[in-house]
Kinemage of the C-alpha trace (Angstrom):
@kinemage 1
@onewidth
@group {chain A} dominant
@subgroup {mainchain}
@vectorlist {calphas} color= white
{ca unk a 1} P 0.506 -22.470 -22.047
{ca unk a 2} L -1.177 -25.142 -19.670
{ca unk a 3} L -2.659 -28.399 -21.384
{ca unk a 4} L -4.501 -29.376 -18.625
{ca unk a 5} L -8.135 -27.775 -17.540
{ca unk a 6} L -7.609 -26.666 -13.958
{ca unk a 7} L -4.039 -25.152 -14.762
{ca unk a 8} L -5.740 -22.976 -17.618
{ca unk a 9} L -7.979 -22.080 -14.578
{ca unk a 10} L -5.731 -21.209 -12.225
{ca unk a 11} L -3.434 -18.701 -14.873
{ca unk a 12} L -6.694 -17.013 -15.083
{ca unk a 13} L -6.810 -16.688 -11.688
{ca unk a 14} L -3.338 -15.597 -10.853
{ca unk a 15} L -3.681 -12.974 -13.546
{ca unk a 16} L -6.837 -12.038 -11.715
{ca unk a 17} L -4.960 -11.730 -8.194
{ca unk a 18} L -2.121 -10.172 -9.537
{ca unk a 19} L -4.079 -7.252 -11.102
{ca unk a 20} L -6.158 -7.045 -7.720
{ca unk a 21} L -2.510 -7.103 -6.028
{ca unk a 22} L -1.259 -4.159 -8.374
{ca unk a 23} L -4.468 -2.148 -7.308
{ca unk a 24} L -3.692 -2.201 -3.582
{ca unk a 25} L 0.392 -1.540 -4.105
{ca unk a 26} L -0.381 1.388 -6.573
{ca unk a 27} L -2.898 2.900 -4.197
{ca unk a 28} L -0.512 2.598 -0.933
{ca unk a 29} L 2.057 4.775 -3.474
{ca unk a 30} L -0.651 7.130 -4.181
{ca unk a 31} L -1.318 7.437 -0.533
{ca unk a 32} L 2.228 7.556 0.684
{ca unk a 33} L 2.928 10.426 -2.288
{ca unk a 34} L -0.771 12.458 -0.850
{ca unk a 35} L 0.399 12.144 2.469
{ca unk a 36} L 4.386 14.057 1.387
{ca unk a 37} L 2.496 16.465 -0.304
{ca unk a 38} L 0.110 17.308 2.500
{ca unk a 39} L 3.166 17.624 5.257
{ca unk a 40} L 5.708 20.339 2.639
{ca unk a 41} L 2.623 21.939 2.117
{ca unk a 42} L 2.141 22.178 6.038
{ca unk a 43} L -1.578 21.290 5.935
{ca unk a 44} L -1.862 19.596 9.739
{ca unk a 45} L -4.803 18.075 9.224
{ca unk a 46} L -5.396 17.148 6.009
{ca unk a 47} L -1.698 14.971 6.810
{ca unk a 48} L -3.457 13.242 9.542
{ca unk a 49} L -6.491 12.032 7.829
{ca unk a 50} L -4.262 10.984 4.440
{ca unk a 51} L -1.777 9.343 7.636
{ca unk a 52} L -5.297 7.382 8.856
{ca unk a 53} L -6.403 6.317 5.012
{ca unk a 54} L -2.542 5.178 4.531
{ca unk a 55} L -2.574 3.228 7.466
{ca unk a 56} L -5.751 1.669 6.408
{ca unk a 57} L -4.963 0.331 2.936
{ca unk a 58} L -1.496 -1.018 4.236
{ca unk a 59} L -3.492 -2.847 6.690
{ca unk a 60} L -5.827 -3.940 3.904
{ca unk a 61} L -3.214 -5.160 1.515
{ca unk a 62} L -1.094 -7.143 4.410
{ca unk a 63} L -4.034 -8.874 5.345
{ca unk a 64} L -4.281 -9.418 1.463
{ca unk a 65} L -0.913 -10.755 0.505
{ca unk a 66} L -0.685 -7.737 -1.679
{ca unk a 67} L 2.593 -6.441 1.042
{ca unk a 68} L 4.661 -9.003 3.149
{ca unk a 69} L 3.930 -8.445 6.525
{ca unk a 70} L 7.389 -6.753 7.280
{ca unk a 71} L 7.442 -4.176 4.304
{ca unk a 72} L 3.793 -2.811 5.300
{ca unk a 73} L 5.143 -2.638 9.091
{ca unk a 74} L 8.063 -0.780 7.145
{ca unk a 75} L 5.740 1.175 4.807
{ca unk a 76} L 3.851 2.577 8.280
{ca unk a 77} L 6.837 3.267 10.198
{ca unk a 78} L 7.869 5.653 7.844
{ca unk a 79} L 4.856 7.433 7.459
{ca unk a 80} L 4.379 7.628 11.044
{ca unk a 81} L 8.066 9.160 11.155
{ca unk a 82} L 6.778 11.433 8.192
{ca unk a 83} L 3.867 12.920 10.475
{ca unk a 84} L 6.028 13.386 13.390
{ca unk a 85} L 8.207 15.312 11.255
{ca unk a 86} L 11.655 13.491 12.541
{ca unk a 87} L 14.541 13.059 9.909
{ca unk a 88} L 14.889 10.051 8.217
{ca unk a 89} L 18.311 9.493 8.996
């Protein structure tokens, strides 16, 4: 535990961030898990607009610092690949 006054300050902040960072990683799984379902179940469009919102938060939590740059590029490749409906391999 910190001594000094703006350390105690800034643990309060970190714990802040990394709760805020949490919310935007958890939500990008949601996402990515919506937009599976949507494509097995074969629902066209319903897969695009969950493809759109995915897109969006990834964006959102790069620009963030919630996602390195190169794992959200990652992170939209393959859901782009997932709408295309390409193998993975």
């Amino acid at each position: 535990m910190p001594n000094i006054r703006q350390q105690k300050k800034r643990v309060r902040t970190a714990a802040r961030e990394r709760l805020q960072n949490l919310r935007y990683r958890s939500t990008v799984k949601t996402l990515t898990r919506r937009l599976e379902s949507a494509i097995a179940e074969g629902d066209a469009a319903r897969a695009e607009g969950d493809h759109l919102e995915l897109v969006r938060w990834i964006d959102r939590a790069a620009s963030r610092g919630a996602l390195h740059r190169n794992t959200a590029a990652r992170k939209k490749a393959q859901a782009a690949r997932l709408v295309s409906n390409r193998p993975s391999s």
